[in-house]
C-alpha positions in Angstrom: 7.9 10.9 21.8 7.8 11.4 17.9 10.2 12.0 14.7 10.2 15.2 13.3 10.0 14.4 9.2 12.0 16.7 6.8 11.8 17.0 3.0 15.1 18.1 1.8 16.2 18.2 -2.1 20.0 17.7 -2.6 20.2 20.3 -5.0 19.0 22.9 -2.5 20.7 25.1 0.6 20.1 23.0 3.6 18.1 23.9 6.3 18.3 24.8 10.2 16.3 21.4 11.5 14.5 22.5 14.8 13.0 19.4 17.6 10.2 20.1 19.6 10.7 19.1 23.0 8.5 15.8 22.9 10.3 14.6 19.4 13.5 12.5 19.9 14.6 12.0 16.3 14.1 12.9 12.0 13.0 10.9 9.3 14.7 12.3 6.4 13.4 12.0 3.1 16.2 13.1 0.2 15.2 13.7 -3.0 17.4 14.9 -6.2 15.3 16.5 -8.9 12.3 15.7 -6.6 12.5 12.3 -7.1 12.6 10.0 -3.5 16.0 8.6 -3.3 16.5 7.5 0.5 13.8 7.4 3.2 15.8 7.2 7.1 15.1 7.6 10.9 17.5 9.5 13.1 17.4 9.1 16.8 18.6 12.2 18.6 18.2 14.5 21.9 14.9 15.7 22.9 14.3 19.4 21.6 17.9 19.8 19.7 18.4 22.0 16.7 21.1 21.0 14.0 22.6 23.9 12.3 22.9 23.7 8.3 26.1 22.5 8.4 25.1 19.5 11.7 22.3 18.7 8.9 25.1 18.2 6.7 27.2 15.5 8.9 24.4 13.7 9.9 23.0 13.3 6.2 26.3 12.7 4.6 27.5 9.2 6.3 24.3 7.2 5.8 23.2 9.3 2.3 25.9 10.0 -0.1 26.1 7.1 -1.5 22.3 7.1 -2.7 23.0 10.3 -3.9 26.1 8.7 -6.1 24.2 5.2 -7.0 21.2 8.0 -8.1 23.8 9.9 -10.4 24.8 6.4 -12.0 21.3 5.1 -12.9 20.7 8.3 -14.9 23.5 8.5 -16.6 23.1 4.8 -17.8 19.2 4.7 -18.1 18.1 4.6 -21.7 16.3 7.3 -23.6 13.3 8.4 -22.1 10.2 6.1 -23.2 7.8 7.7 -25.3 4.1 8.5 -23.3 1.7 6.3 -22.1 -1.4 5.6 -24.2 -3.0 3.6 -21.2 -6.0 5.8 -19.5 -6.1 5.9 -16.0 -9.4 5.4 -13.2 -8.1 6.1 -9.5 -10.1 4.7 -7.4 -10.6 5.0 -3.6 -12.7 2.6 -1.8 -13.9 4.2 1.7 -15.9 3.2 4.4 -17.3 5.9 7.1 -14.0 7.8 7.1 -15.1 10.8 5.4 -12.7 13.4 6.8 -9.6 11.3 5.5 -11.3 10.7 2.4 -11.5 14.8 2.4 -7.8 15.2 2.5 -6.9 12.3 0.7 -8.6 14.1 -2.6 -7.6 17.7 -2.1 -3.9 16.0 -2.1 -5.3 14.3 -5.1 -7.0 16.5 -7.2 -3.7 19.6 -7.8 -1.7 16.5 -9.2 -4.8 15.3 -11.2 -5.4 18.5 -12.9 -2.1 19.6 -13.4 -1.5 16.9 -15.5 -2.2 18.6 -19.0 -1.7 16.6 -21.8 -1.4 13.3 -20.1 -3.5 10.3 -20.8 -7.7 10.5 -19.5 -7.8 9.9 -16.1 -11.0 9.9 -14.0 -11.1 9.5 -10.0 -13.9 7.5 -8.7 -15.1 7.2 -5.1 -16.4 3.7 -4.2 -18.3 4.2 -1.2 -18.6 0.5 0.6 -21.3 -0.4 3.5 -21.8 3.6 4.9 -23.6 3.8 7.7 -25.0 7.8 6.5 -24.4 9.9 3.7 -21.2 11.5 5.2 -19.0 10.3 2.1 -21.5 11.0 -0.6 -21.5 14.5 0.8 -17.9 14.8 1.3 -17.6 13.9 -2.6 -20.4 16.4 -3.7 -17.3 18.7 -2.9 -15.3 17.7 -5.0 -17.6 17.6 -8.7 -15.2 15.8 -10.6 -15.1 12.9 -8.8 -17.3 9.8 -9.9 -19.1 8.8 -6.4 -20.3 5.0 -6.9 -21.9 3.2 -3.4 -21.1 -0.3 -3.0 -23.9 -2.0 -0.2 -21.4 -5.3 0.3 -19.4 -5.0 3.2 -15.5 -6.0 2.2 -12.7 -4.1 1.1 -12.8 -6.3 -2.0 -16.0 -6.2 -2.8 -15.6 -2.8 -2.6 -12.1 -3.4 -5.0 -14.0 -5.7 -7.1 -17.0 -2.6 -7.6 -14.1 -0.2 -9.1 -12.9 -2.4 -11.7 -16.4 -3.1 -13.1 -17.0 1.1 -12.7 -13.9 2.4 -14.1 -13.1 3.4 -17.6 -9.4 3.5 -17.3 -7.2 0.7 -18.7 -5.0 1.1 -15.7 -7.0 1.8 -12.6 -4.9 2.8 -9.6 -6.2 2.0 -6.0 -5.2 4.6 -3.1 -6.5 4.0 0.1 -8.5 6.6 2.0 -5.5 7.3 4.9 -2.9 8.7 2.3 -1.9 11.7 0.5 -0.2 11.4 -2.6 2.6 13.1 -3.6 3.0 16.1 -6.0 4.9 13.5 -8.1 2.7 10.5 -7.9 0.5 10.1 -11.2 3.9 11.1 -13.1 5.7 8.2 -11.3 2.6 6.2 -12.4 2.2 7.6 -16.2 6.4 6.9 -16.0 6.1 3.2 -15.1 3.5 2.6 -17.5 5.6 4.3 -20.4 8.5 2.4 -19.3 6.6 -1.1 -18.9 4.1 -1.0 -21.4 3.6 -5.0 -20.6 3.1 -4.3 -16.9 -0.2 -5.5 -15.4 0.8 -3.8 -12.0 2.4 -1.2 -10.0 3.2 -0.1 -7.0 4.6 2.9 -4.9 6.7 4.3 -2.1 4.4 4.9 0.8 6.3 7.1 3.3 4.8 8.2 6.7 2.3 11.0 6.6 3.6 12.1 10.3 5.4 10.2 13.2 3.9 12.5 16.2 3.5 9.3 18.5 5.1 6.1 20.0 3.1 3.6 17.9 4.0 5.3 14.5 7.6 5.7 15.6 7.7 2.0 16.4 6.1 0.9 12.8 8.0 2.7 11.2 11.4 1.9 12.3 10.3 -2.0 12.1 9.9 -0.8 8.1 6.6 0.5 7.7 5.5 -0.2 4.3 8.4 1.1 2.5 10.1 -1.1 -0.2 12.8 0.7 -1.1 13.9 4.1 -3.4 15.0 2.1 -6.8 12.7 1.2 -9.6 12.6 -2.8 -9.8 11.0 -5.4 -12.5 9.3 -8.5 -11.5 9.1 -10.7 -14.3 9.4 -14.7 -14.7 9.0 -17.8 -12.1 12.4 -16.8 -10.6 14.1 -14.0 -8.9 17.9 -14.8 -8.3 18.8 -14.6 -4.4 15.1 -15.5 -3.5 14.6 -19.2 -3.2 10.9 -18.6 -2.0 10.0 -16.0 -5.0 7.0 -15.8 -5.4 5.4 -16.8 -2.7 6.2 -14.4 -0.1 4.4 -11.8 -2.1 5.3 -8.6 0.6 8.0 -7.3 -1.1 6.1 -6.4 -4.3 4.5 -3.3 -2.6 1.5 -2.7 -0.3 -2.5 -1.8 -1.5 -2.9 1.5 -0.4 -0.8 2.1 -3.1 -1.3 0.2 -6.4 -2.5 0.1 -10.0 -3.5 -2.3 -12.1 -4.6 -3.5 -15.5 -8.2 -3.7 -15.5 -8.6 -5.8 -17.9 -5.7 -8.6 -16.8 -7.2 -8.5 -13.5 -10.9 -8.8 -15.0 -9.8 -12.0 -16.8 -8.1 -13.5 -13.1 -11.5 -12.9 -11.8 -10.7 -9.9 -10.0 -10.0 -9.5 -6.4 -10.7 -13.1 -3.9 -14.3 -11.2 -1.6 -12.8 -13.4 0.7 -9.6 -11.4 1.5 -9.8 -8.3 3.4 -13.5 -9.0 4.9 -13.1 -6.7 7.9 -13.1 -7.9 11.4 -13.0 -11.6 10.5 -9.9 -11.7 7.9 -9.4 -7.7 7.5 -6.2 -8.2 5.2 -4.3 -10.4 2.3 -5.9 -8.9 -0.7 -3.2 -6.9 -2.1 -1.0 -10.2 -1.7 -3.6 -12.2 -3.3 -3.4 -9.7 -6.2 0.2 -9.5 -6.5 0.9 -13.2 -6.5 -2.0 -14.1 -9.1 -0.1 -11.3 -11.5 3.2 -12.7 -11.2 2.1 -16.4 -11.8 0.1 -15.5 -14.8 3.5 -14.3 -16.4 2.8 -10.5 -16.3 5.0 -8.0 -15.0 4.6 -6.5 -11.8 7.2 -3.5 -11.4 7.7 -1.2 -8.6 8.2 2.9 -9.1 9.3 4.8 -6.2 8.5 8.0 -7.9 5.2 6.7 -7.2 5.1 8.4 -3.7 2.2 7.9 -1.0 1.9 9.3 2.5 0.4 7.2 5.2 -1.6 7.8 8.0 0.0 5.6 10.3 -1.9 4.5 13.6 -1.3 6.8 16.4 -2.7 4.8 19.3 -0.9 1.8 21.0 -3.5 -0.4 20.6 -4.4 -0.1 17.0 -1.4 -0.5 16.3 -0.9 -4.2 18.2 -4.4 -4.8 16.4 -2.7 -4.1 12.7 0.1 -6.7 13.7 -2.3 -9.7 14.1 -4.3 -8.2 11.3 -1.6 -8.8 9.2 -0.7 -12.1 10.8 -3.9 -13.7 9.9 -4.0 -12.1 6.6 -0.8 -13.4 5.2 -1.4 -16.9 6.7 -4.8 -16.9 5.1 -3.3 -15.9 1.7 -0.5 -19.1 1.8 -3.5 -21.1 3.0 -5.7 -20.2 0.0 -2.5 -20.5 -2.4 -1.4 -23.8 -0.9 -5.0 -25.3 -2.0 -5.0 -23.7 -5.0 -1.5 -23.5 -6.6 0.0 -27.1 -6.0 3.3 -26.3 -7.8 4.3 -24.2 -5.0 3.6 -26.1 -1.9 7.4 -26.6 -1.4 7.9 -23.1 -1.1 5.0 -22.1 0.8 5.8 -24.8 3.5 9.3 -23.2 3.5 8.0 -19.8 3.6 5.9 -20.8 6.8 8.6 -22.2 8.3 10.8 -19.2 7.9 7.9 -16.8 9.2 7.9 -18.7 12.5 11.3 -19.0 12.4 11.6 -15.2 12.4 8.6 -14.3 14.9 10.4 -16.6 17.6 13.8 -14.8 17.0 12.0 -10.9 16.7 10.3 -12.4 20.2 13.7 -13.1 21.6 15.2 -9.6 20.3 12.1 -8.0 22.2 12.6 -9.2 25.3 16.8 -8.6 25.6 17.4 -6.6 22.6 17.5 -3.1 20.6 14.9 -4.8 18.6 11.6 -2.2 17.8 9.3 -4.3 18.8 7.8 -5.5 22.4 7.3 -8.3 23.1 3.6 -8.2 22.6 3.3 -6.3 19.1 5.1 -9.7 18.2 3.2 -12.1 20.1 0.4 -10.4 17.9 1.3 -11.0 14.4 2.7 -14.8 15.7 -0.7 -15.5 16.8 -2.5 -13.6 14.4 -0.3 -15.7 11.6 -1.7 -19.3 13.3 -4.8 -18.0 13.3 -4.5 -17.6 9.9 -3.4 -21.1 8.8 -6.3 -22.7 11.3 -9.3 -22.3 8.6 -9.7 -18.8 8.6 -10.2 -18.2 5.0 -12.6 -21.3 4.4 -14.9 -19.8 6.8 -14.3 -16.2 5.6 -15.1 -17.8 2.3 -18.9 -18.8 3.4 -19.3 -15.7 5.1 -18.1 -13.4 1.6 -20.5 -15.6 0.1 -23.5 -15.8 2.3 -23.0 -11.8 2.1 -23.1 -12.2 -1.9 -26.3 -14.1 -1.2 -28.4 -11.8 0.4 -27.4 -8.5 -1.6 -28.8 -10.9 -4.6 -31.4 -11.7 -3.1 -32.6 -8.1 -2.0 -31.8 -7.3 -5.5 -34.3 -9.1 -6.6 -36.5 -8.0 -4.0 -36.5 -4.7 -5.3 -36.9 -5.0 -9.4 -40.1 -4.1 -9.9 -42.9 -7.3 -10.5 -45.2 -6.5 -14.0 -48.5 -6.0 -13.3 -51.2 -9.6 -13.6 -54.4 -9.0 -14.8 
């Protein structure tokens, strides 16, 4: 069974909201003045229809006061800050998933080129590892796209490819399984005009459809979603969050960021490491996020700044992305706890929390109302102490015996002078 999703703007007549038979609940998204200001999920009878006015009492409980809290921030925000200067590189980094790719740049393209006036921006393919030309024909569609091909299997190598390609200042990274929304690059050009300091932002990312089980499921655990209100991090503390910065989920999510280039450049740019595929297939985005914040920059967070996500349909892709994630965070605090000494107190408490809440999500699985079974949990526990048992030493020989060999087929292939 799925969620129907529904768009509605507060300023607008509501609408009669119609259930197939095989969904049993809404995702509502509410926006005023098309801005995202609450994201929920609505359980109700297979194949119902709500009237305008049944729309109205089930939106009104959970969603007026957004709609007030909204009102308040604008009437107190401060004059509008004056345009960005910063250009702007968007890059997508893809491997063999052409079709998304496809729809992930016509969503991307209307809000590119209506953007008169607004700062340079250029969007650049980074094709990583294909296996055929599928991409680089895909992009021949689309002429003003930069198409770059990165040999180097590894998300971050891949990552690592865009910043040393782009021109922008800022460049933005969107993953190839999302569709941006009409008001994305505003939200982006917003946050930079209002953070000029900011070496990073991130976005909304809503679901692009819950049509089955596994998507319902993710997303009523959270998804990726952080929230509909603009937040600053800034400084080694955040009040109310003894383990800030460590546990560096709730700054955003990757599919969905942009960075300085130039900040980032300086760090050393994204840890090859990190997000490797099959062997440690995640924790770059944290890795990113945390080196930001502990070099003192800003990192804020801009719900205007909307993505849609293709959430995993199937079952078992699904229990897959919980271990993923698992092992990718626990190879993050393992990196950071050799590296940043500082914060060892915290990370040990962090980890000790993260077990602390598997074991209780486990025992909500198994007696509870809790969204997850039993084994979606046993995934991400195990996939977490995989993580922590040397998995990012040995992805780091792997990144780096992969480094190797594109060097040394490099060199292969310059061409030798001619000897007498």
């Amino acid at each position: 069974m799925g969620y129907a999703i529904v768009d509605v703007e507060v300023a607008a007549p509501l609408p009669t909201v119609a259930l197939a038979p095989d969904q049993n609940g809404l995702a509502l998204l509410l926006r005023r003045g098309g801005r995202p200001i609450s994201f929920s999920l609505h359980e109700l009878p297979p194949g119902v229809t709500l009237t305008p006015d049944e729309f109205a009492a089930l939106l009104l409980p959970g969603s007026a006061a957004d709609v007030v809290a909204d009102v308040v921030r604008e009437e107190i925000a401060p004059p509008p800050a004056p345009p960005t200067s910063r250009s702007v590189t968007i890059a997508i980094c893809t491997h063999n998933r052409s079709s998304l790719l496809e729809r992930c740049l016509a969503s991307l393209w209307p809000v590119v080129a209506g953007a008169a006036g607004e700062p340079t921006v250029e969007i650049l393919v980074v094709d990583n590892a294909p296996r055929d030309d599928s991409t680089a024909a895909a992009v021949r569609h689309h002429p003003q796209v930069r198409y770059v091909r990165e040999s180097r299997a590894g998300l971050d190598f891949a990552r690592n490819r865009a910043l040393r390609e782009a021109t922008g200042d800022v460049i933005a990274f969107l993953d190839d399984d999302v569709e941006v929304d009409r008001g994305w690059l505003a939200g982006l050009l917003e946050a930079l005009a209002e953070h000029g300091d900011a070496a990073a932002v991130t976005g909304l990312v809503l679901p692009y459809e819950l049509r089955t089980a596994a998507q319902v499921i993710f997303e009523r655990r959270g998804g990726f979603r952080r929230g509909c209100v603009k937040l600053r991090y800034a400084g080694a503390r955040l009040p109310g969050n003894p383990l800030y910065p460590v546990g560096a989920g709730i700054f955003g999510a990757g599919c969905n960021m942009a960075l300085d280039r130039r900040t980032v450049l300086e760090m050393g740019g994204f840890d090859e490491a990190l997000d490797t595929g099959a062997p440690l297939p995640g924790g770059g985005d944290l890795d990113i996020f945390y080196r930001v914040v502990r070099s003192g920059a800003p990192l804020v967070y801009e719900p205007r700044m909307l993505v849609f996500h293709k959430h995993r349909r199937e079952y078992e892709a699904l229990r897959r992305q919980y271990w993923t994630w698992g092992t990718g965070f626990m190879a993050f605090v393992a990196k950071t706890y050799g590296r940043d000494a500082t914060q060892r107190g915290k990370l040990r408490a962090l980890i000790g929390w993260w077990l602390f809440d598997r074991v209780r999500e486990l025992r909500r699985s198994t007696g509870g109302p809790g969204p997850l079974g039993p084994d979606l949990v046993l995934a991400e526990l195990f996939g977490g102490l995989v993580g922590l048992a040397g998995t990012y030493s040995r992805s780091q020989r792997r990144s780096a015996k992969i480094a190797a060999r594109a060097v040394s087929v490099a060199h292969d292939h310059q061409p030798r002078e001619a000897t007498a």
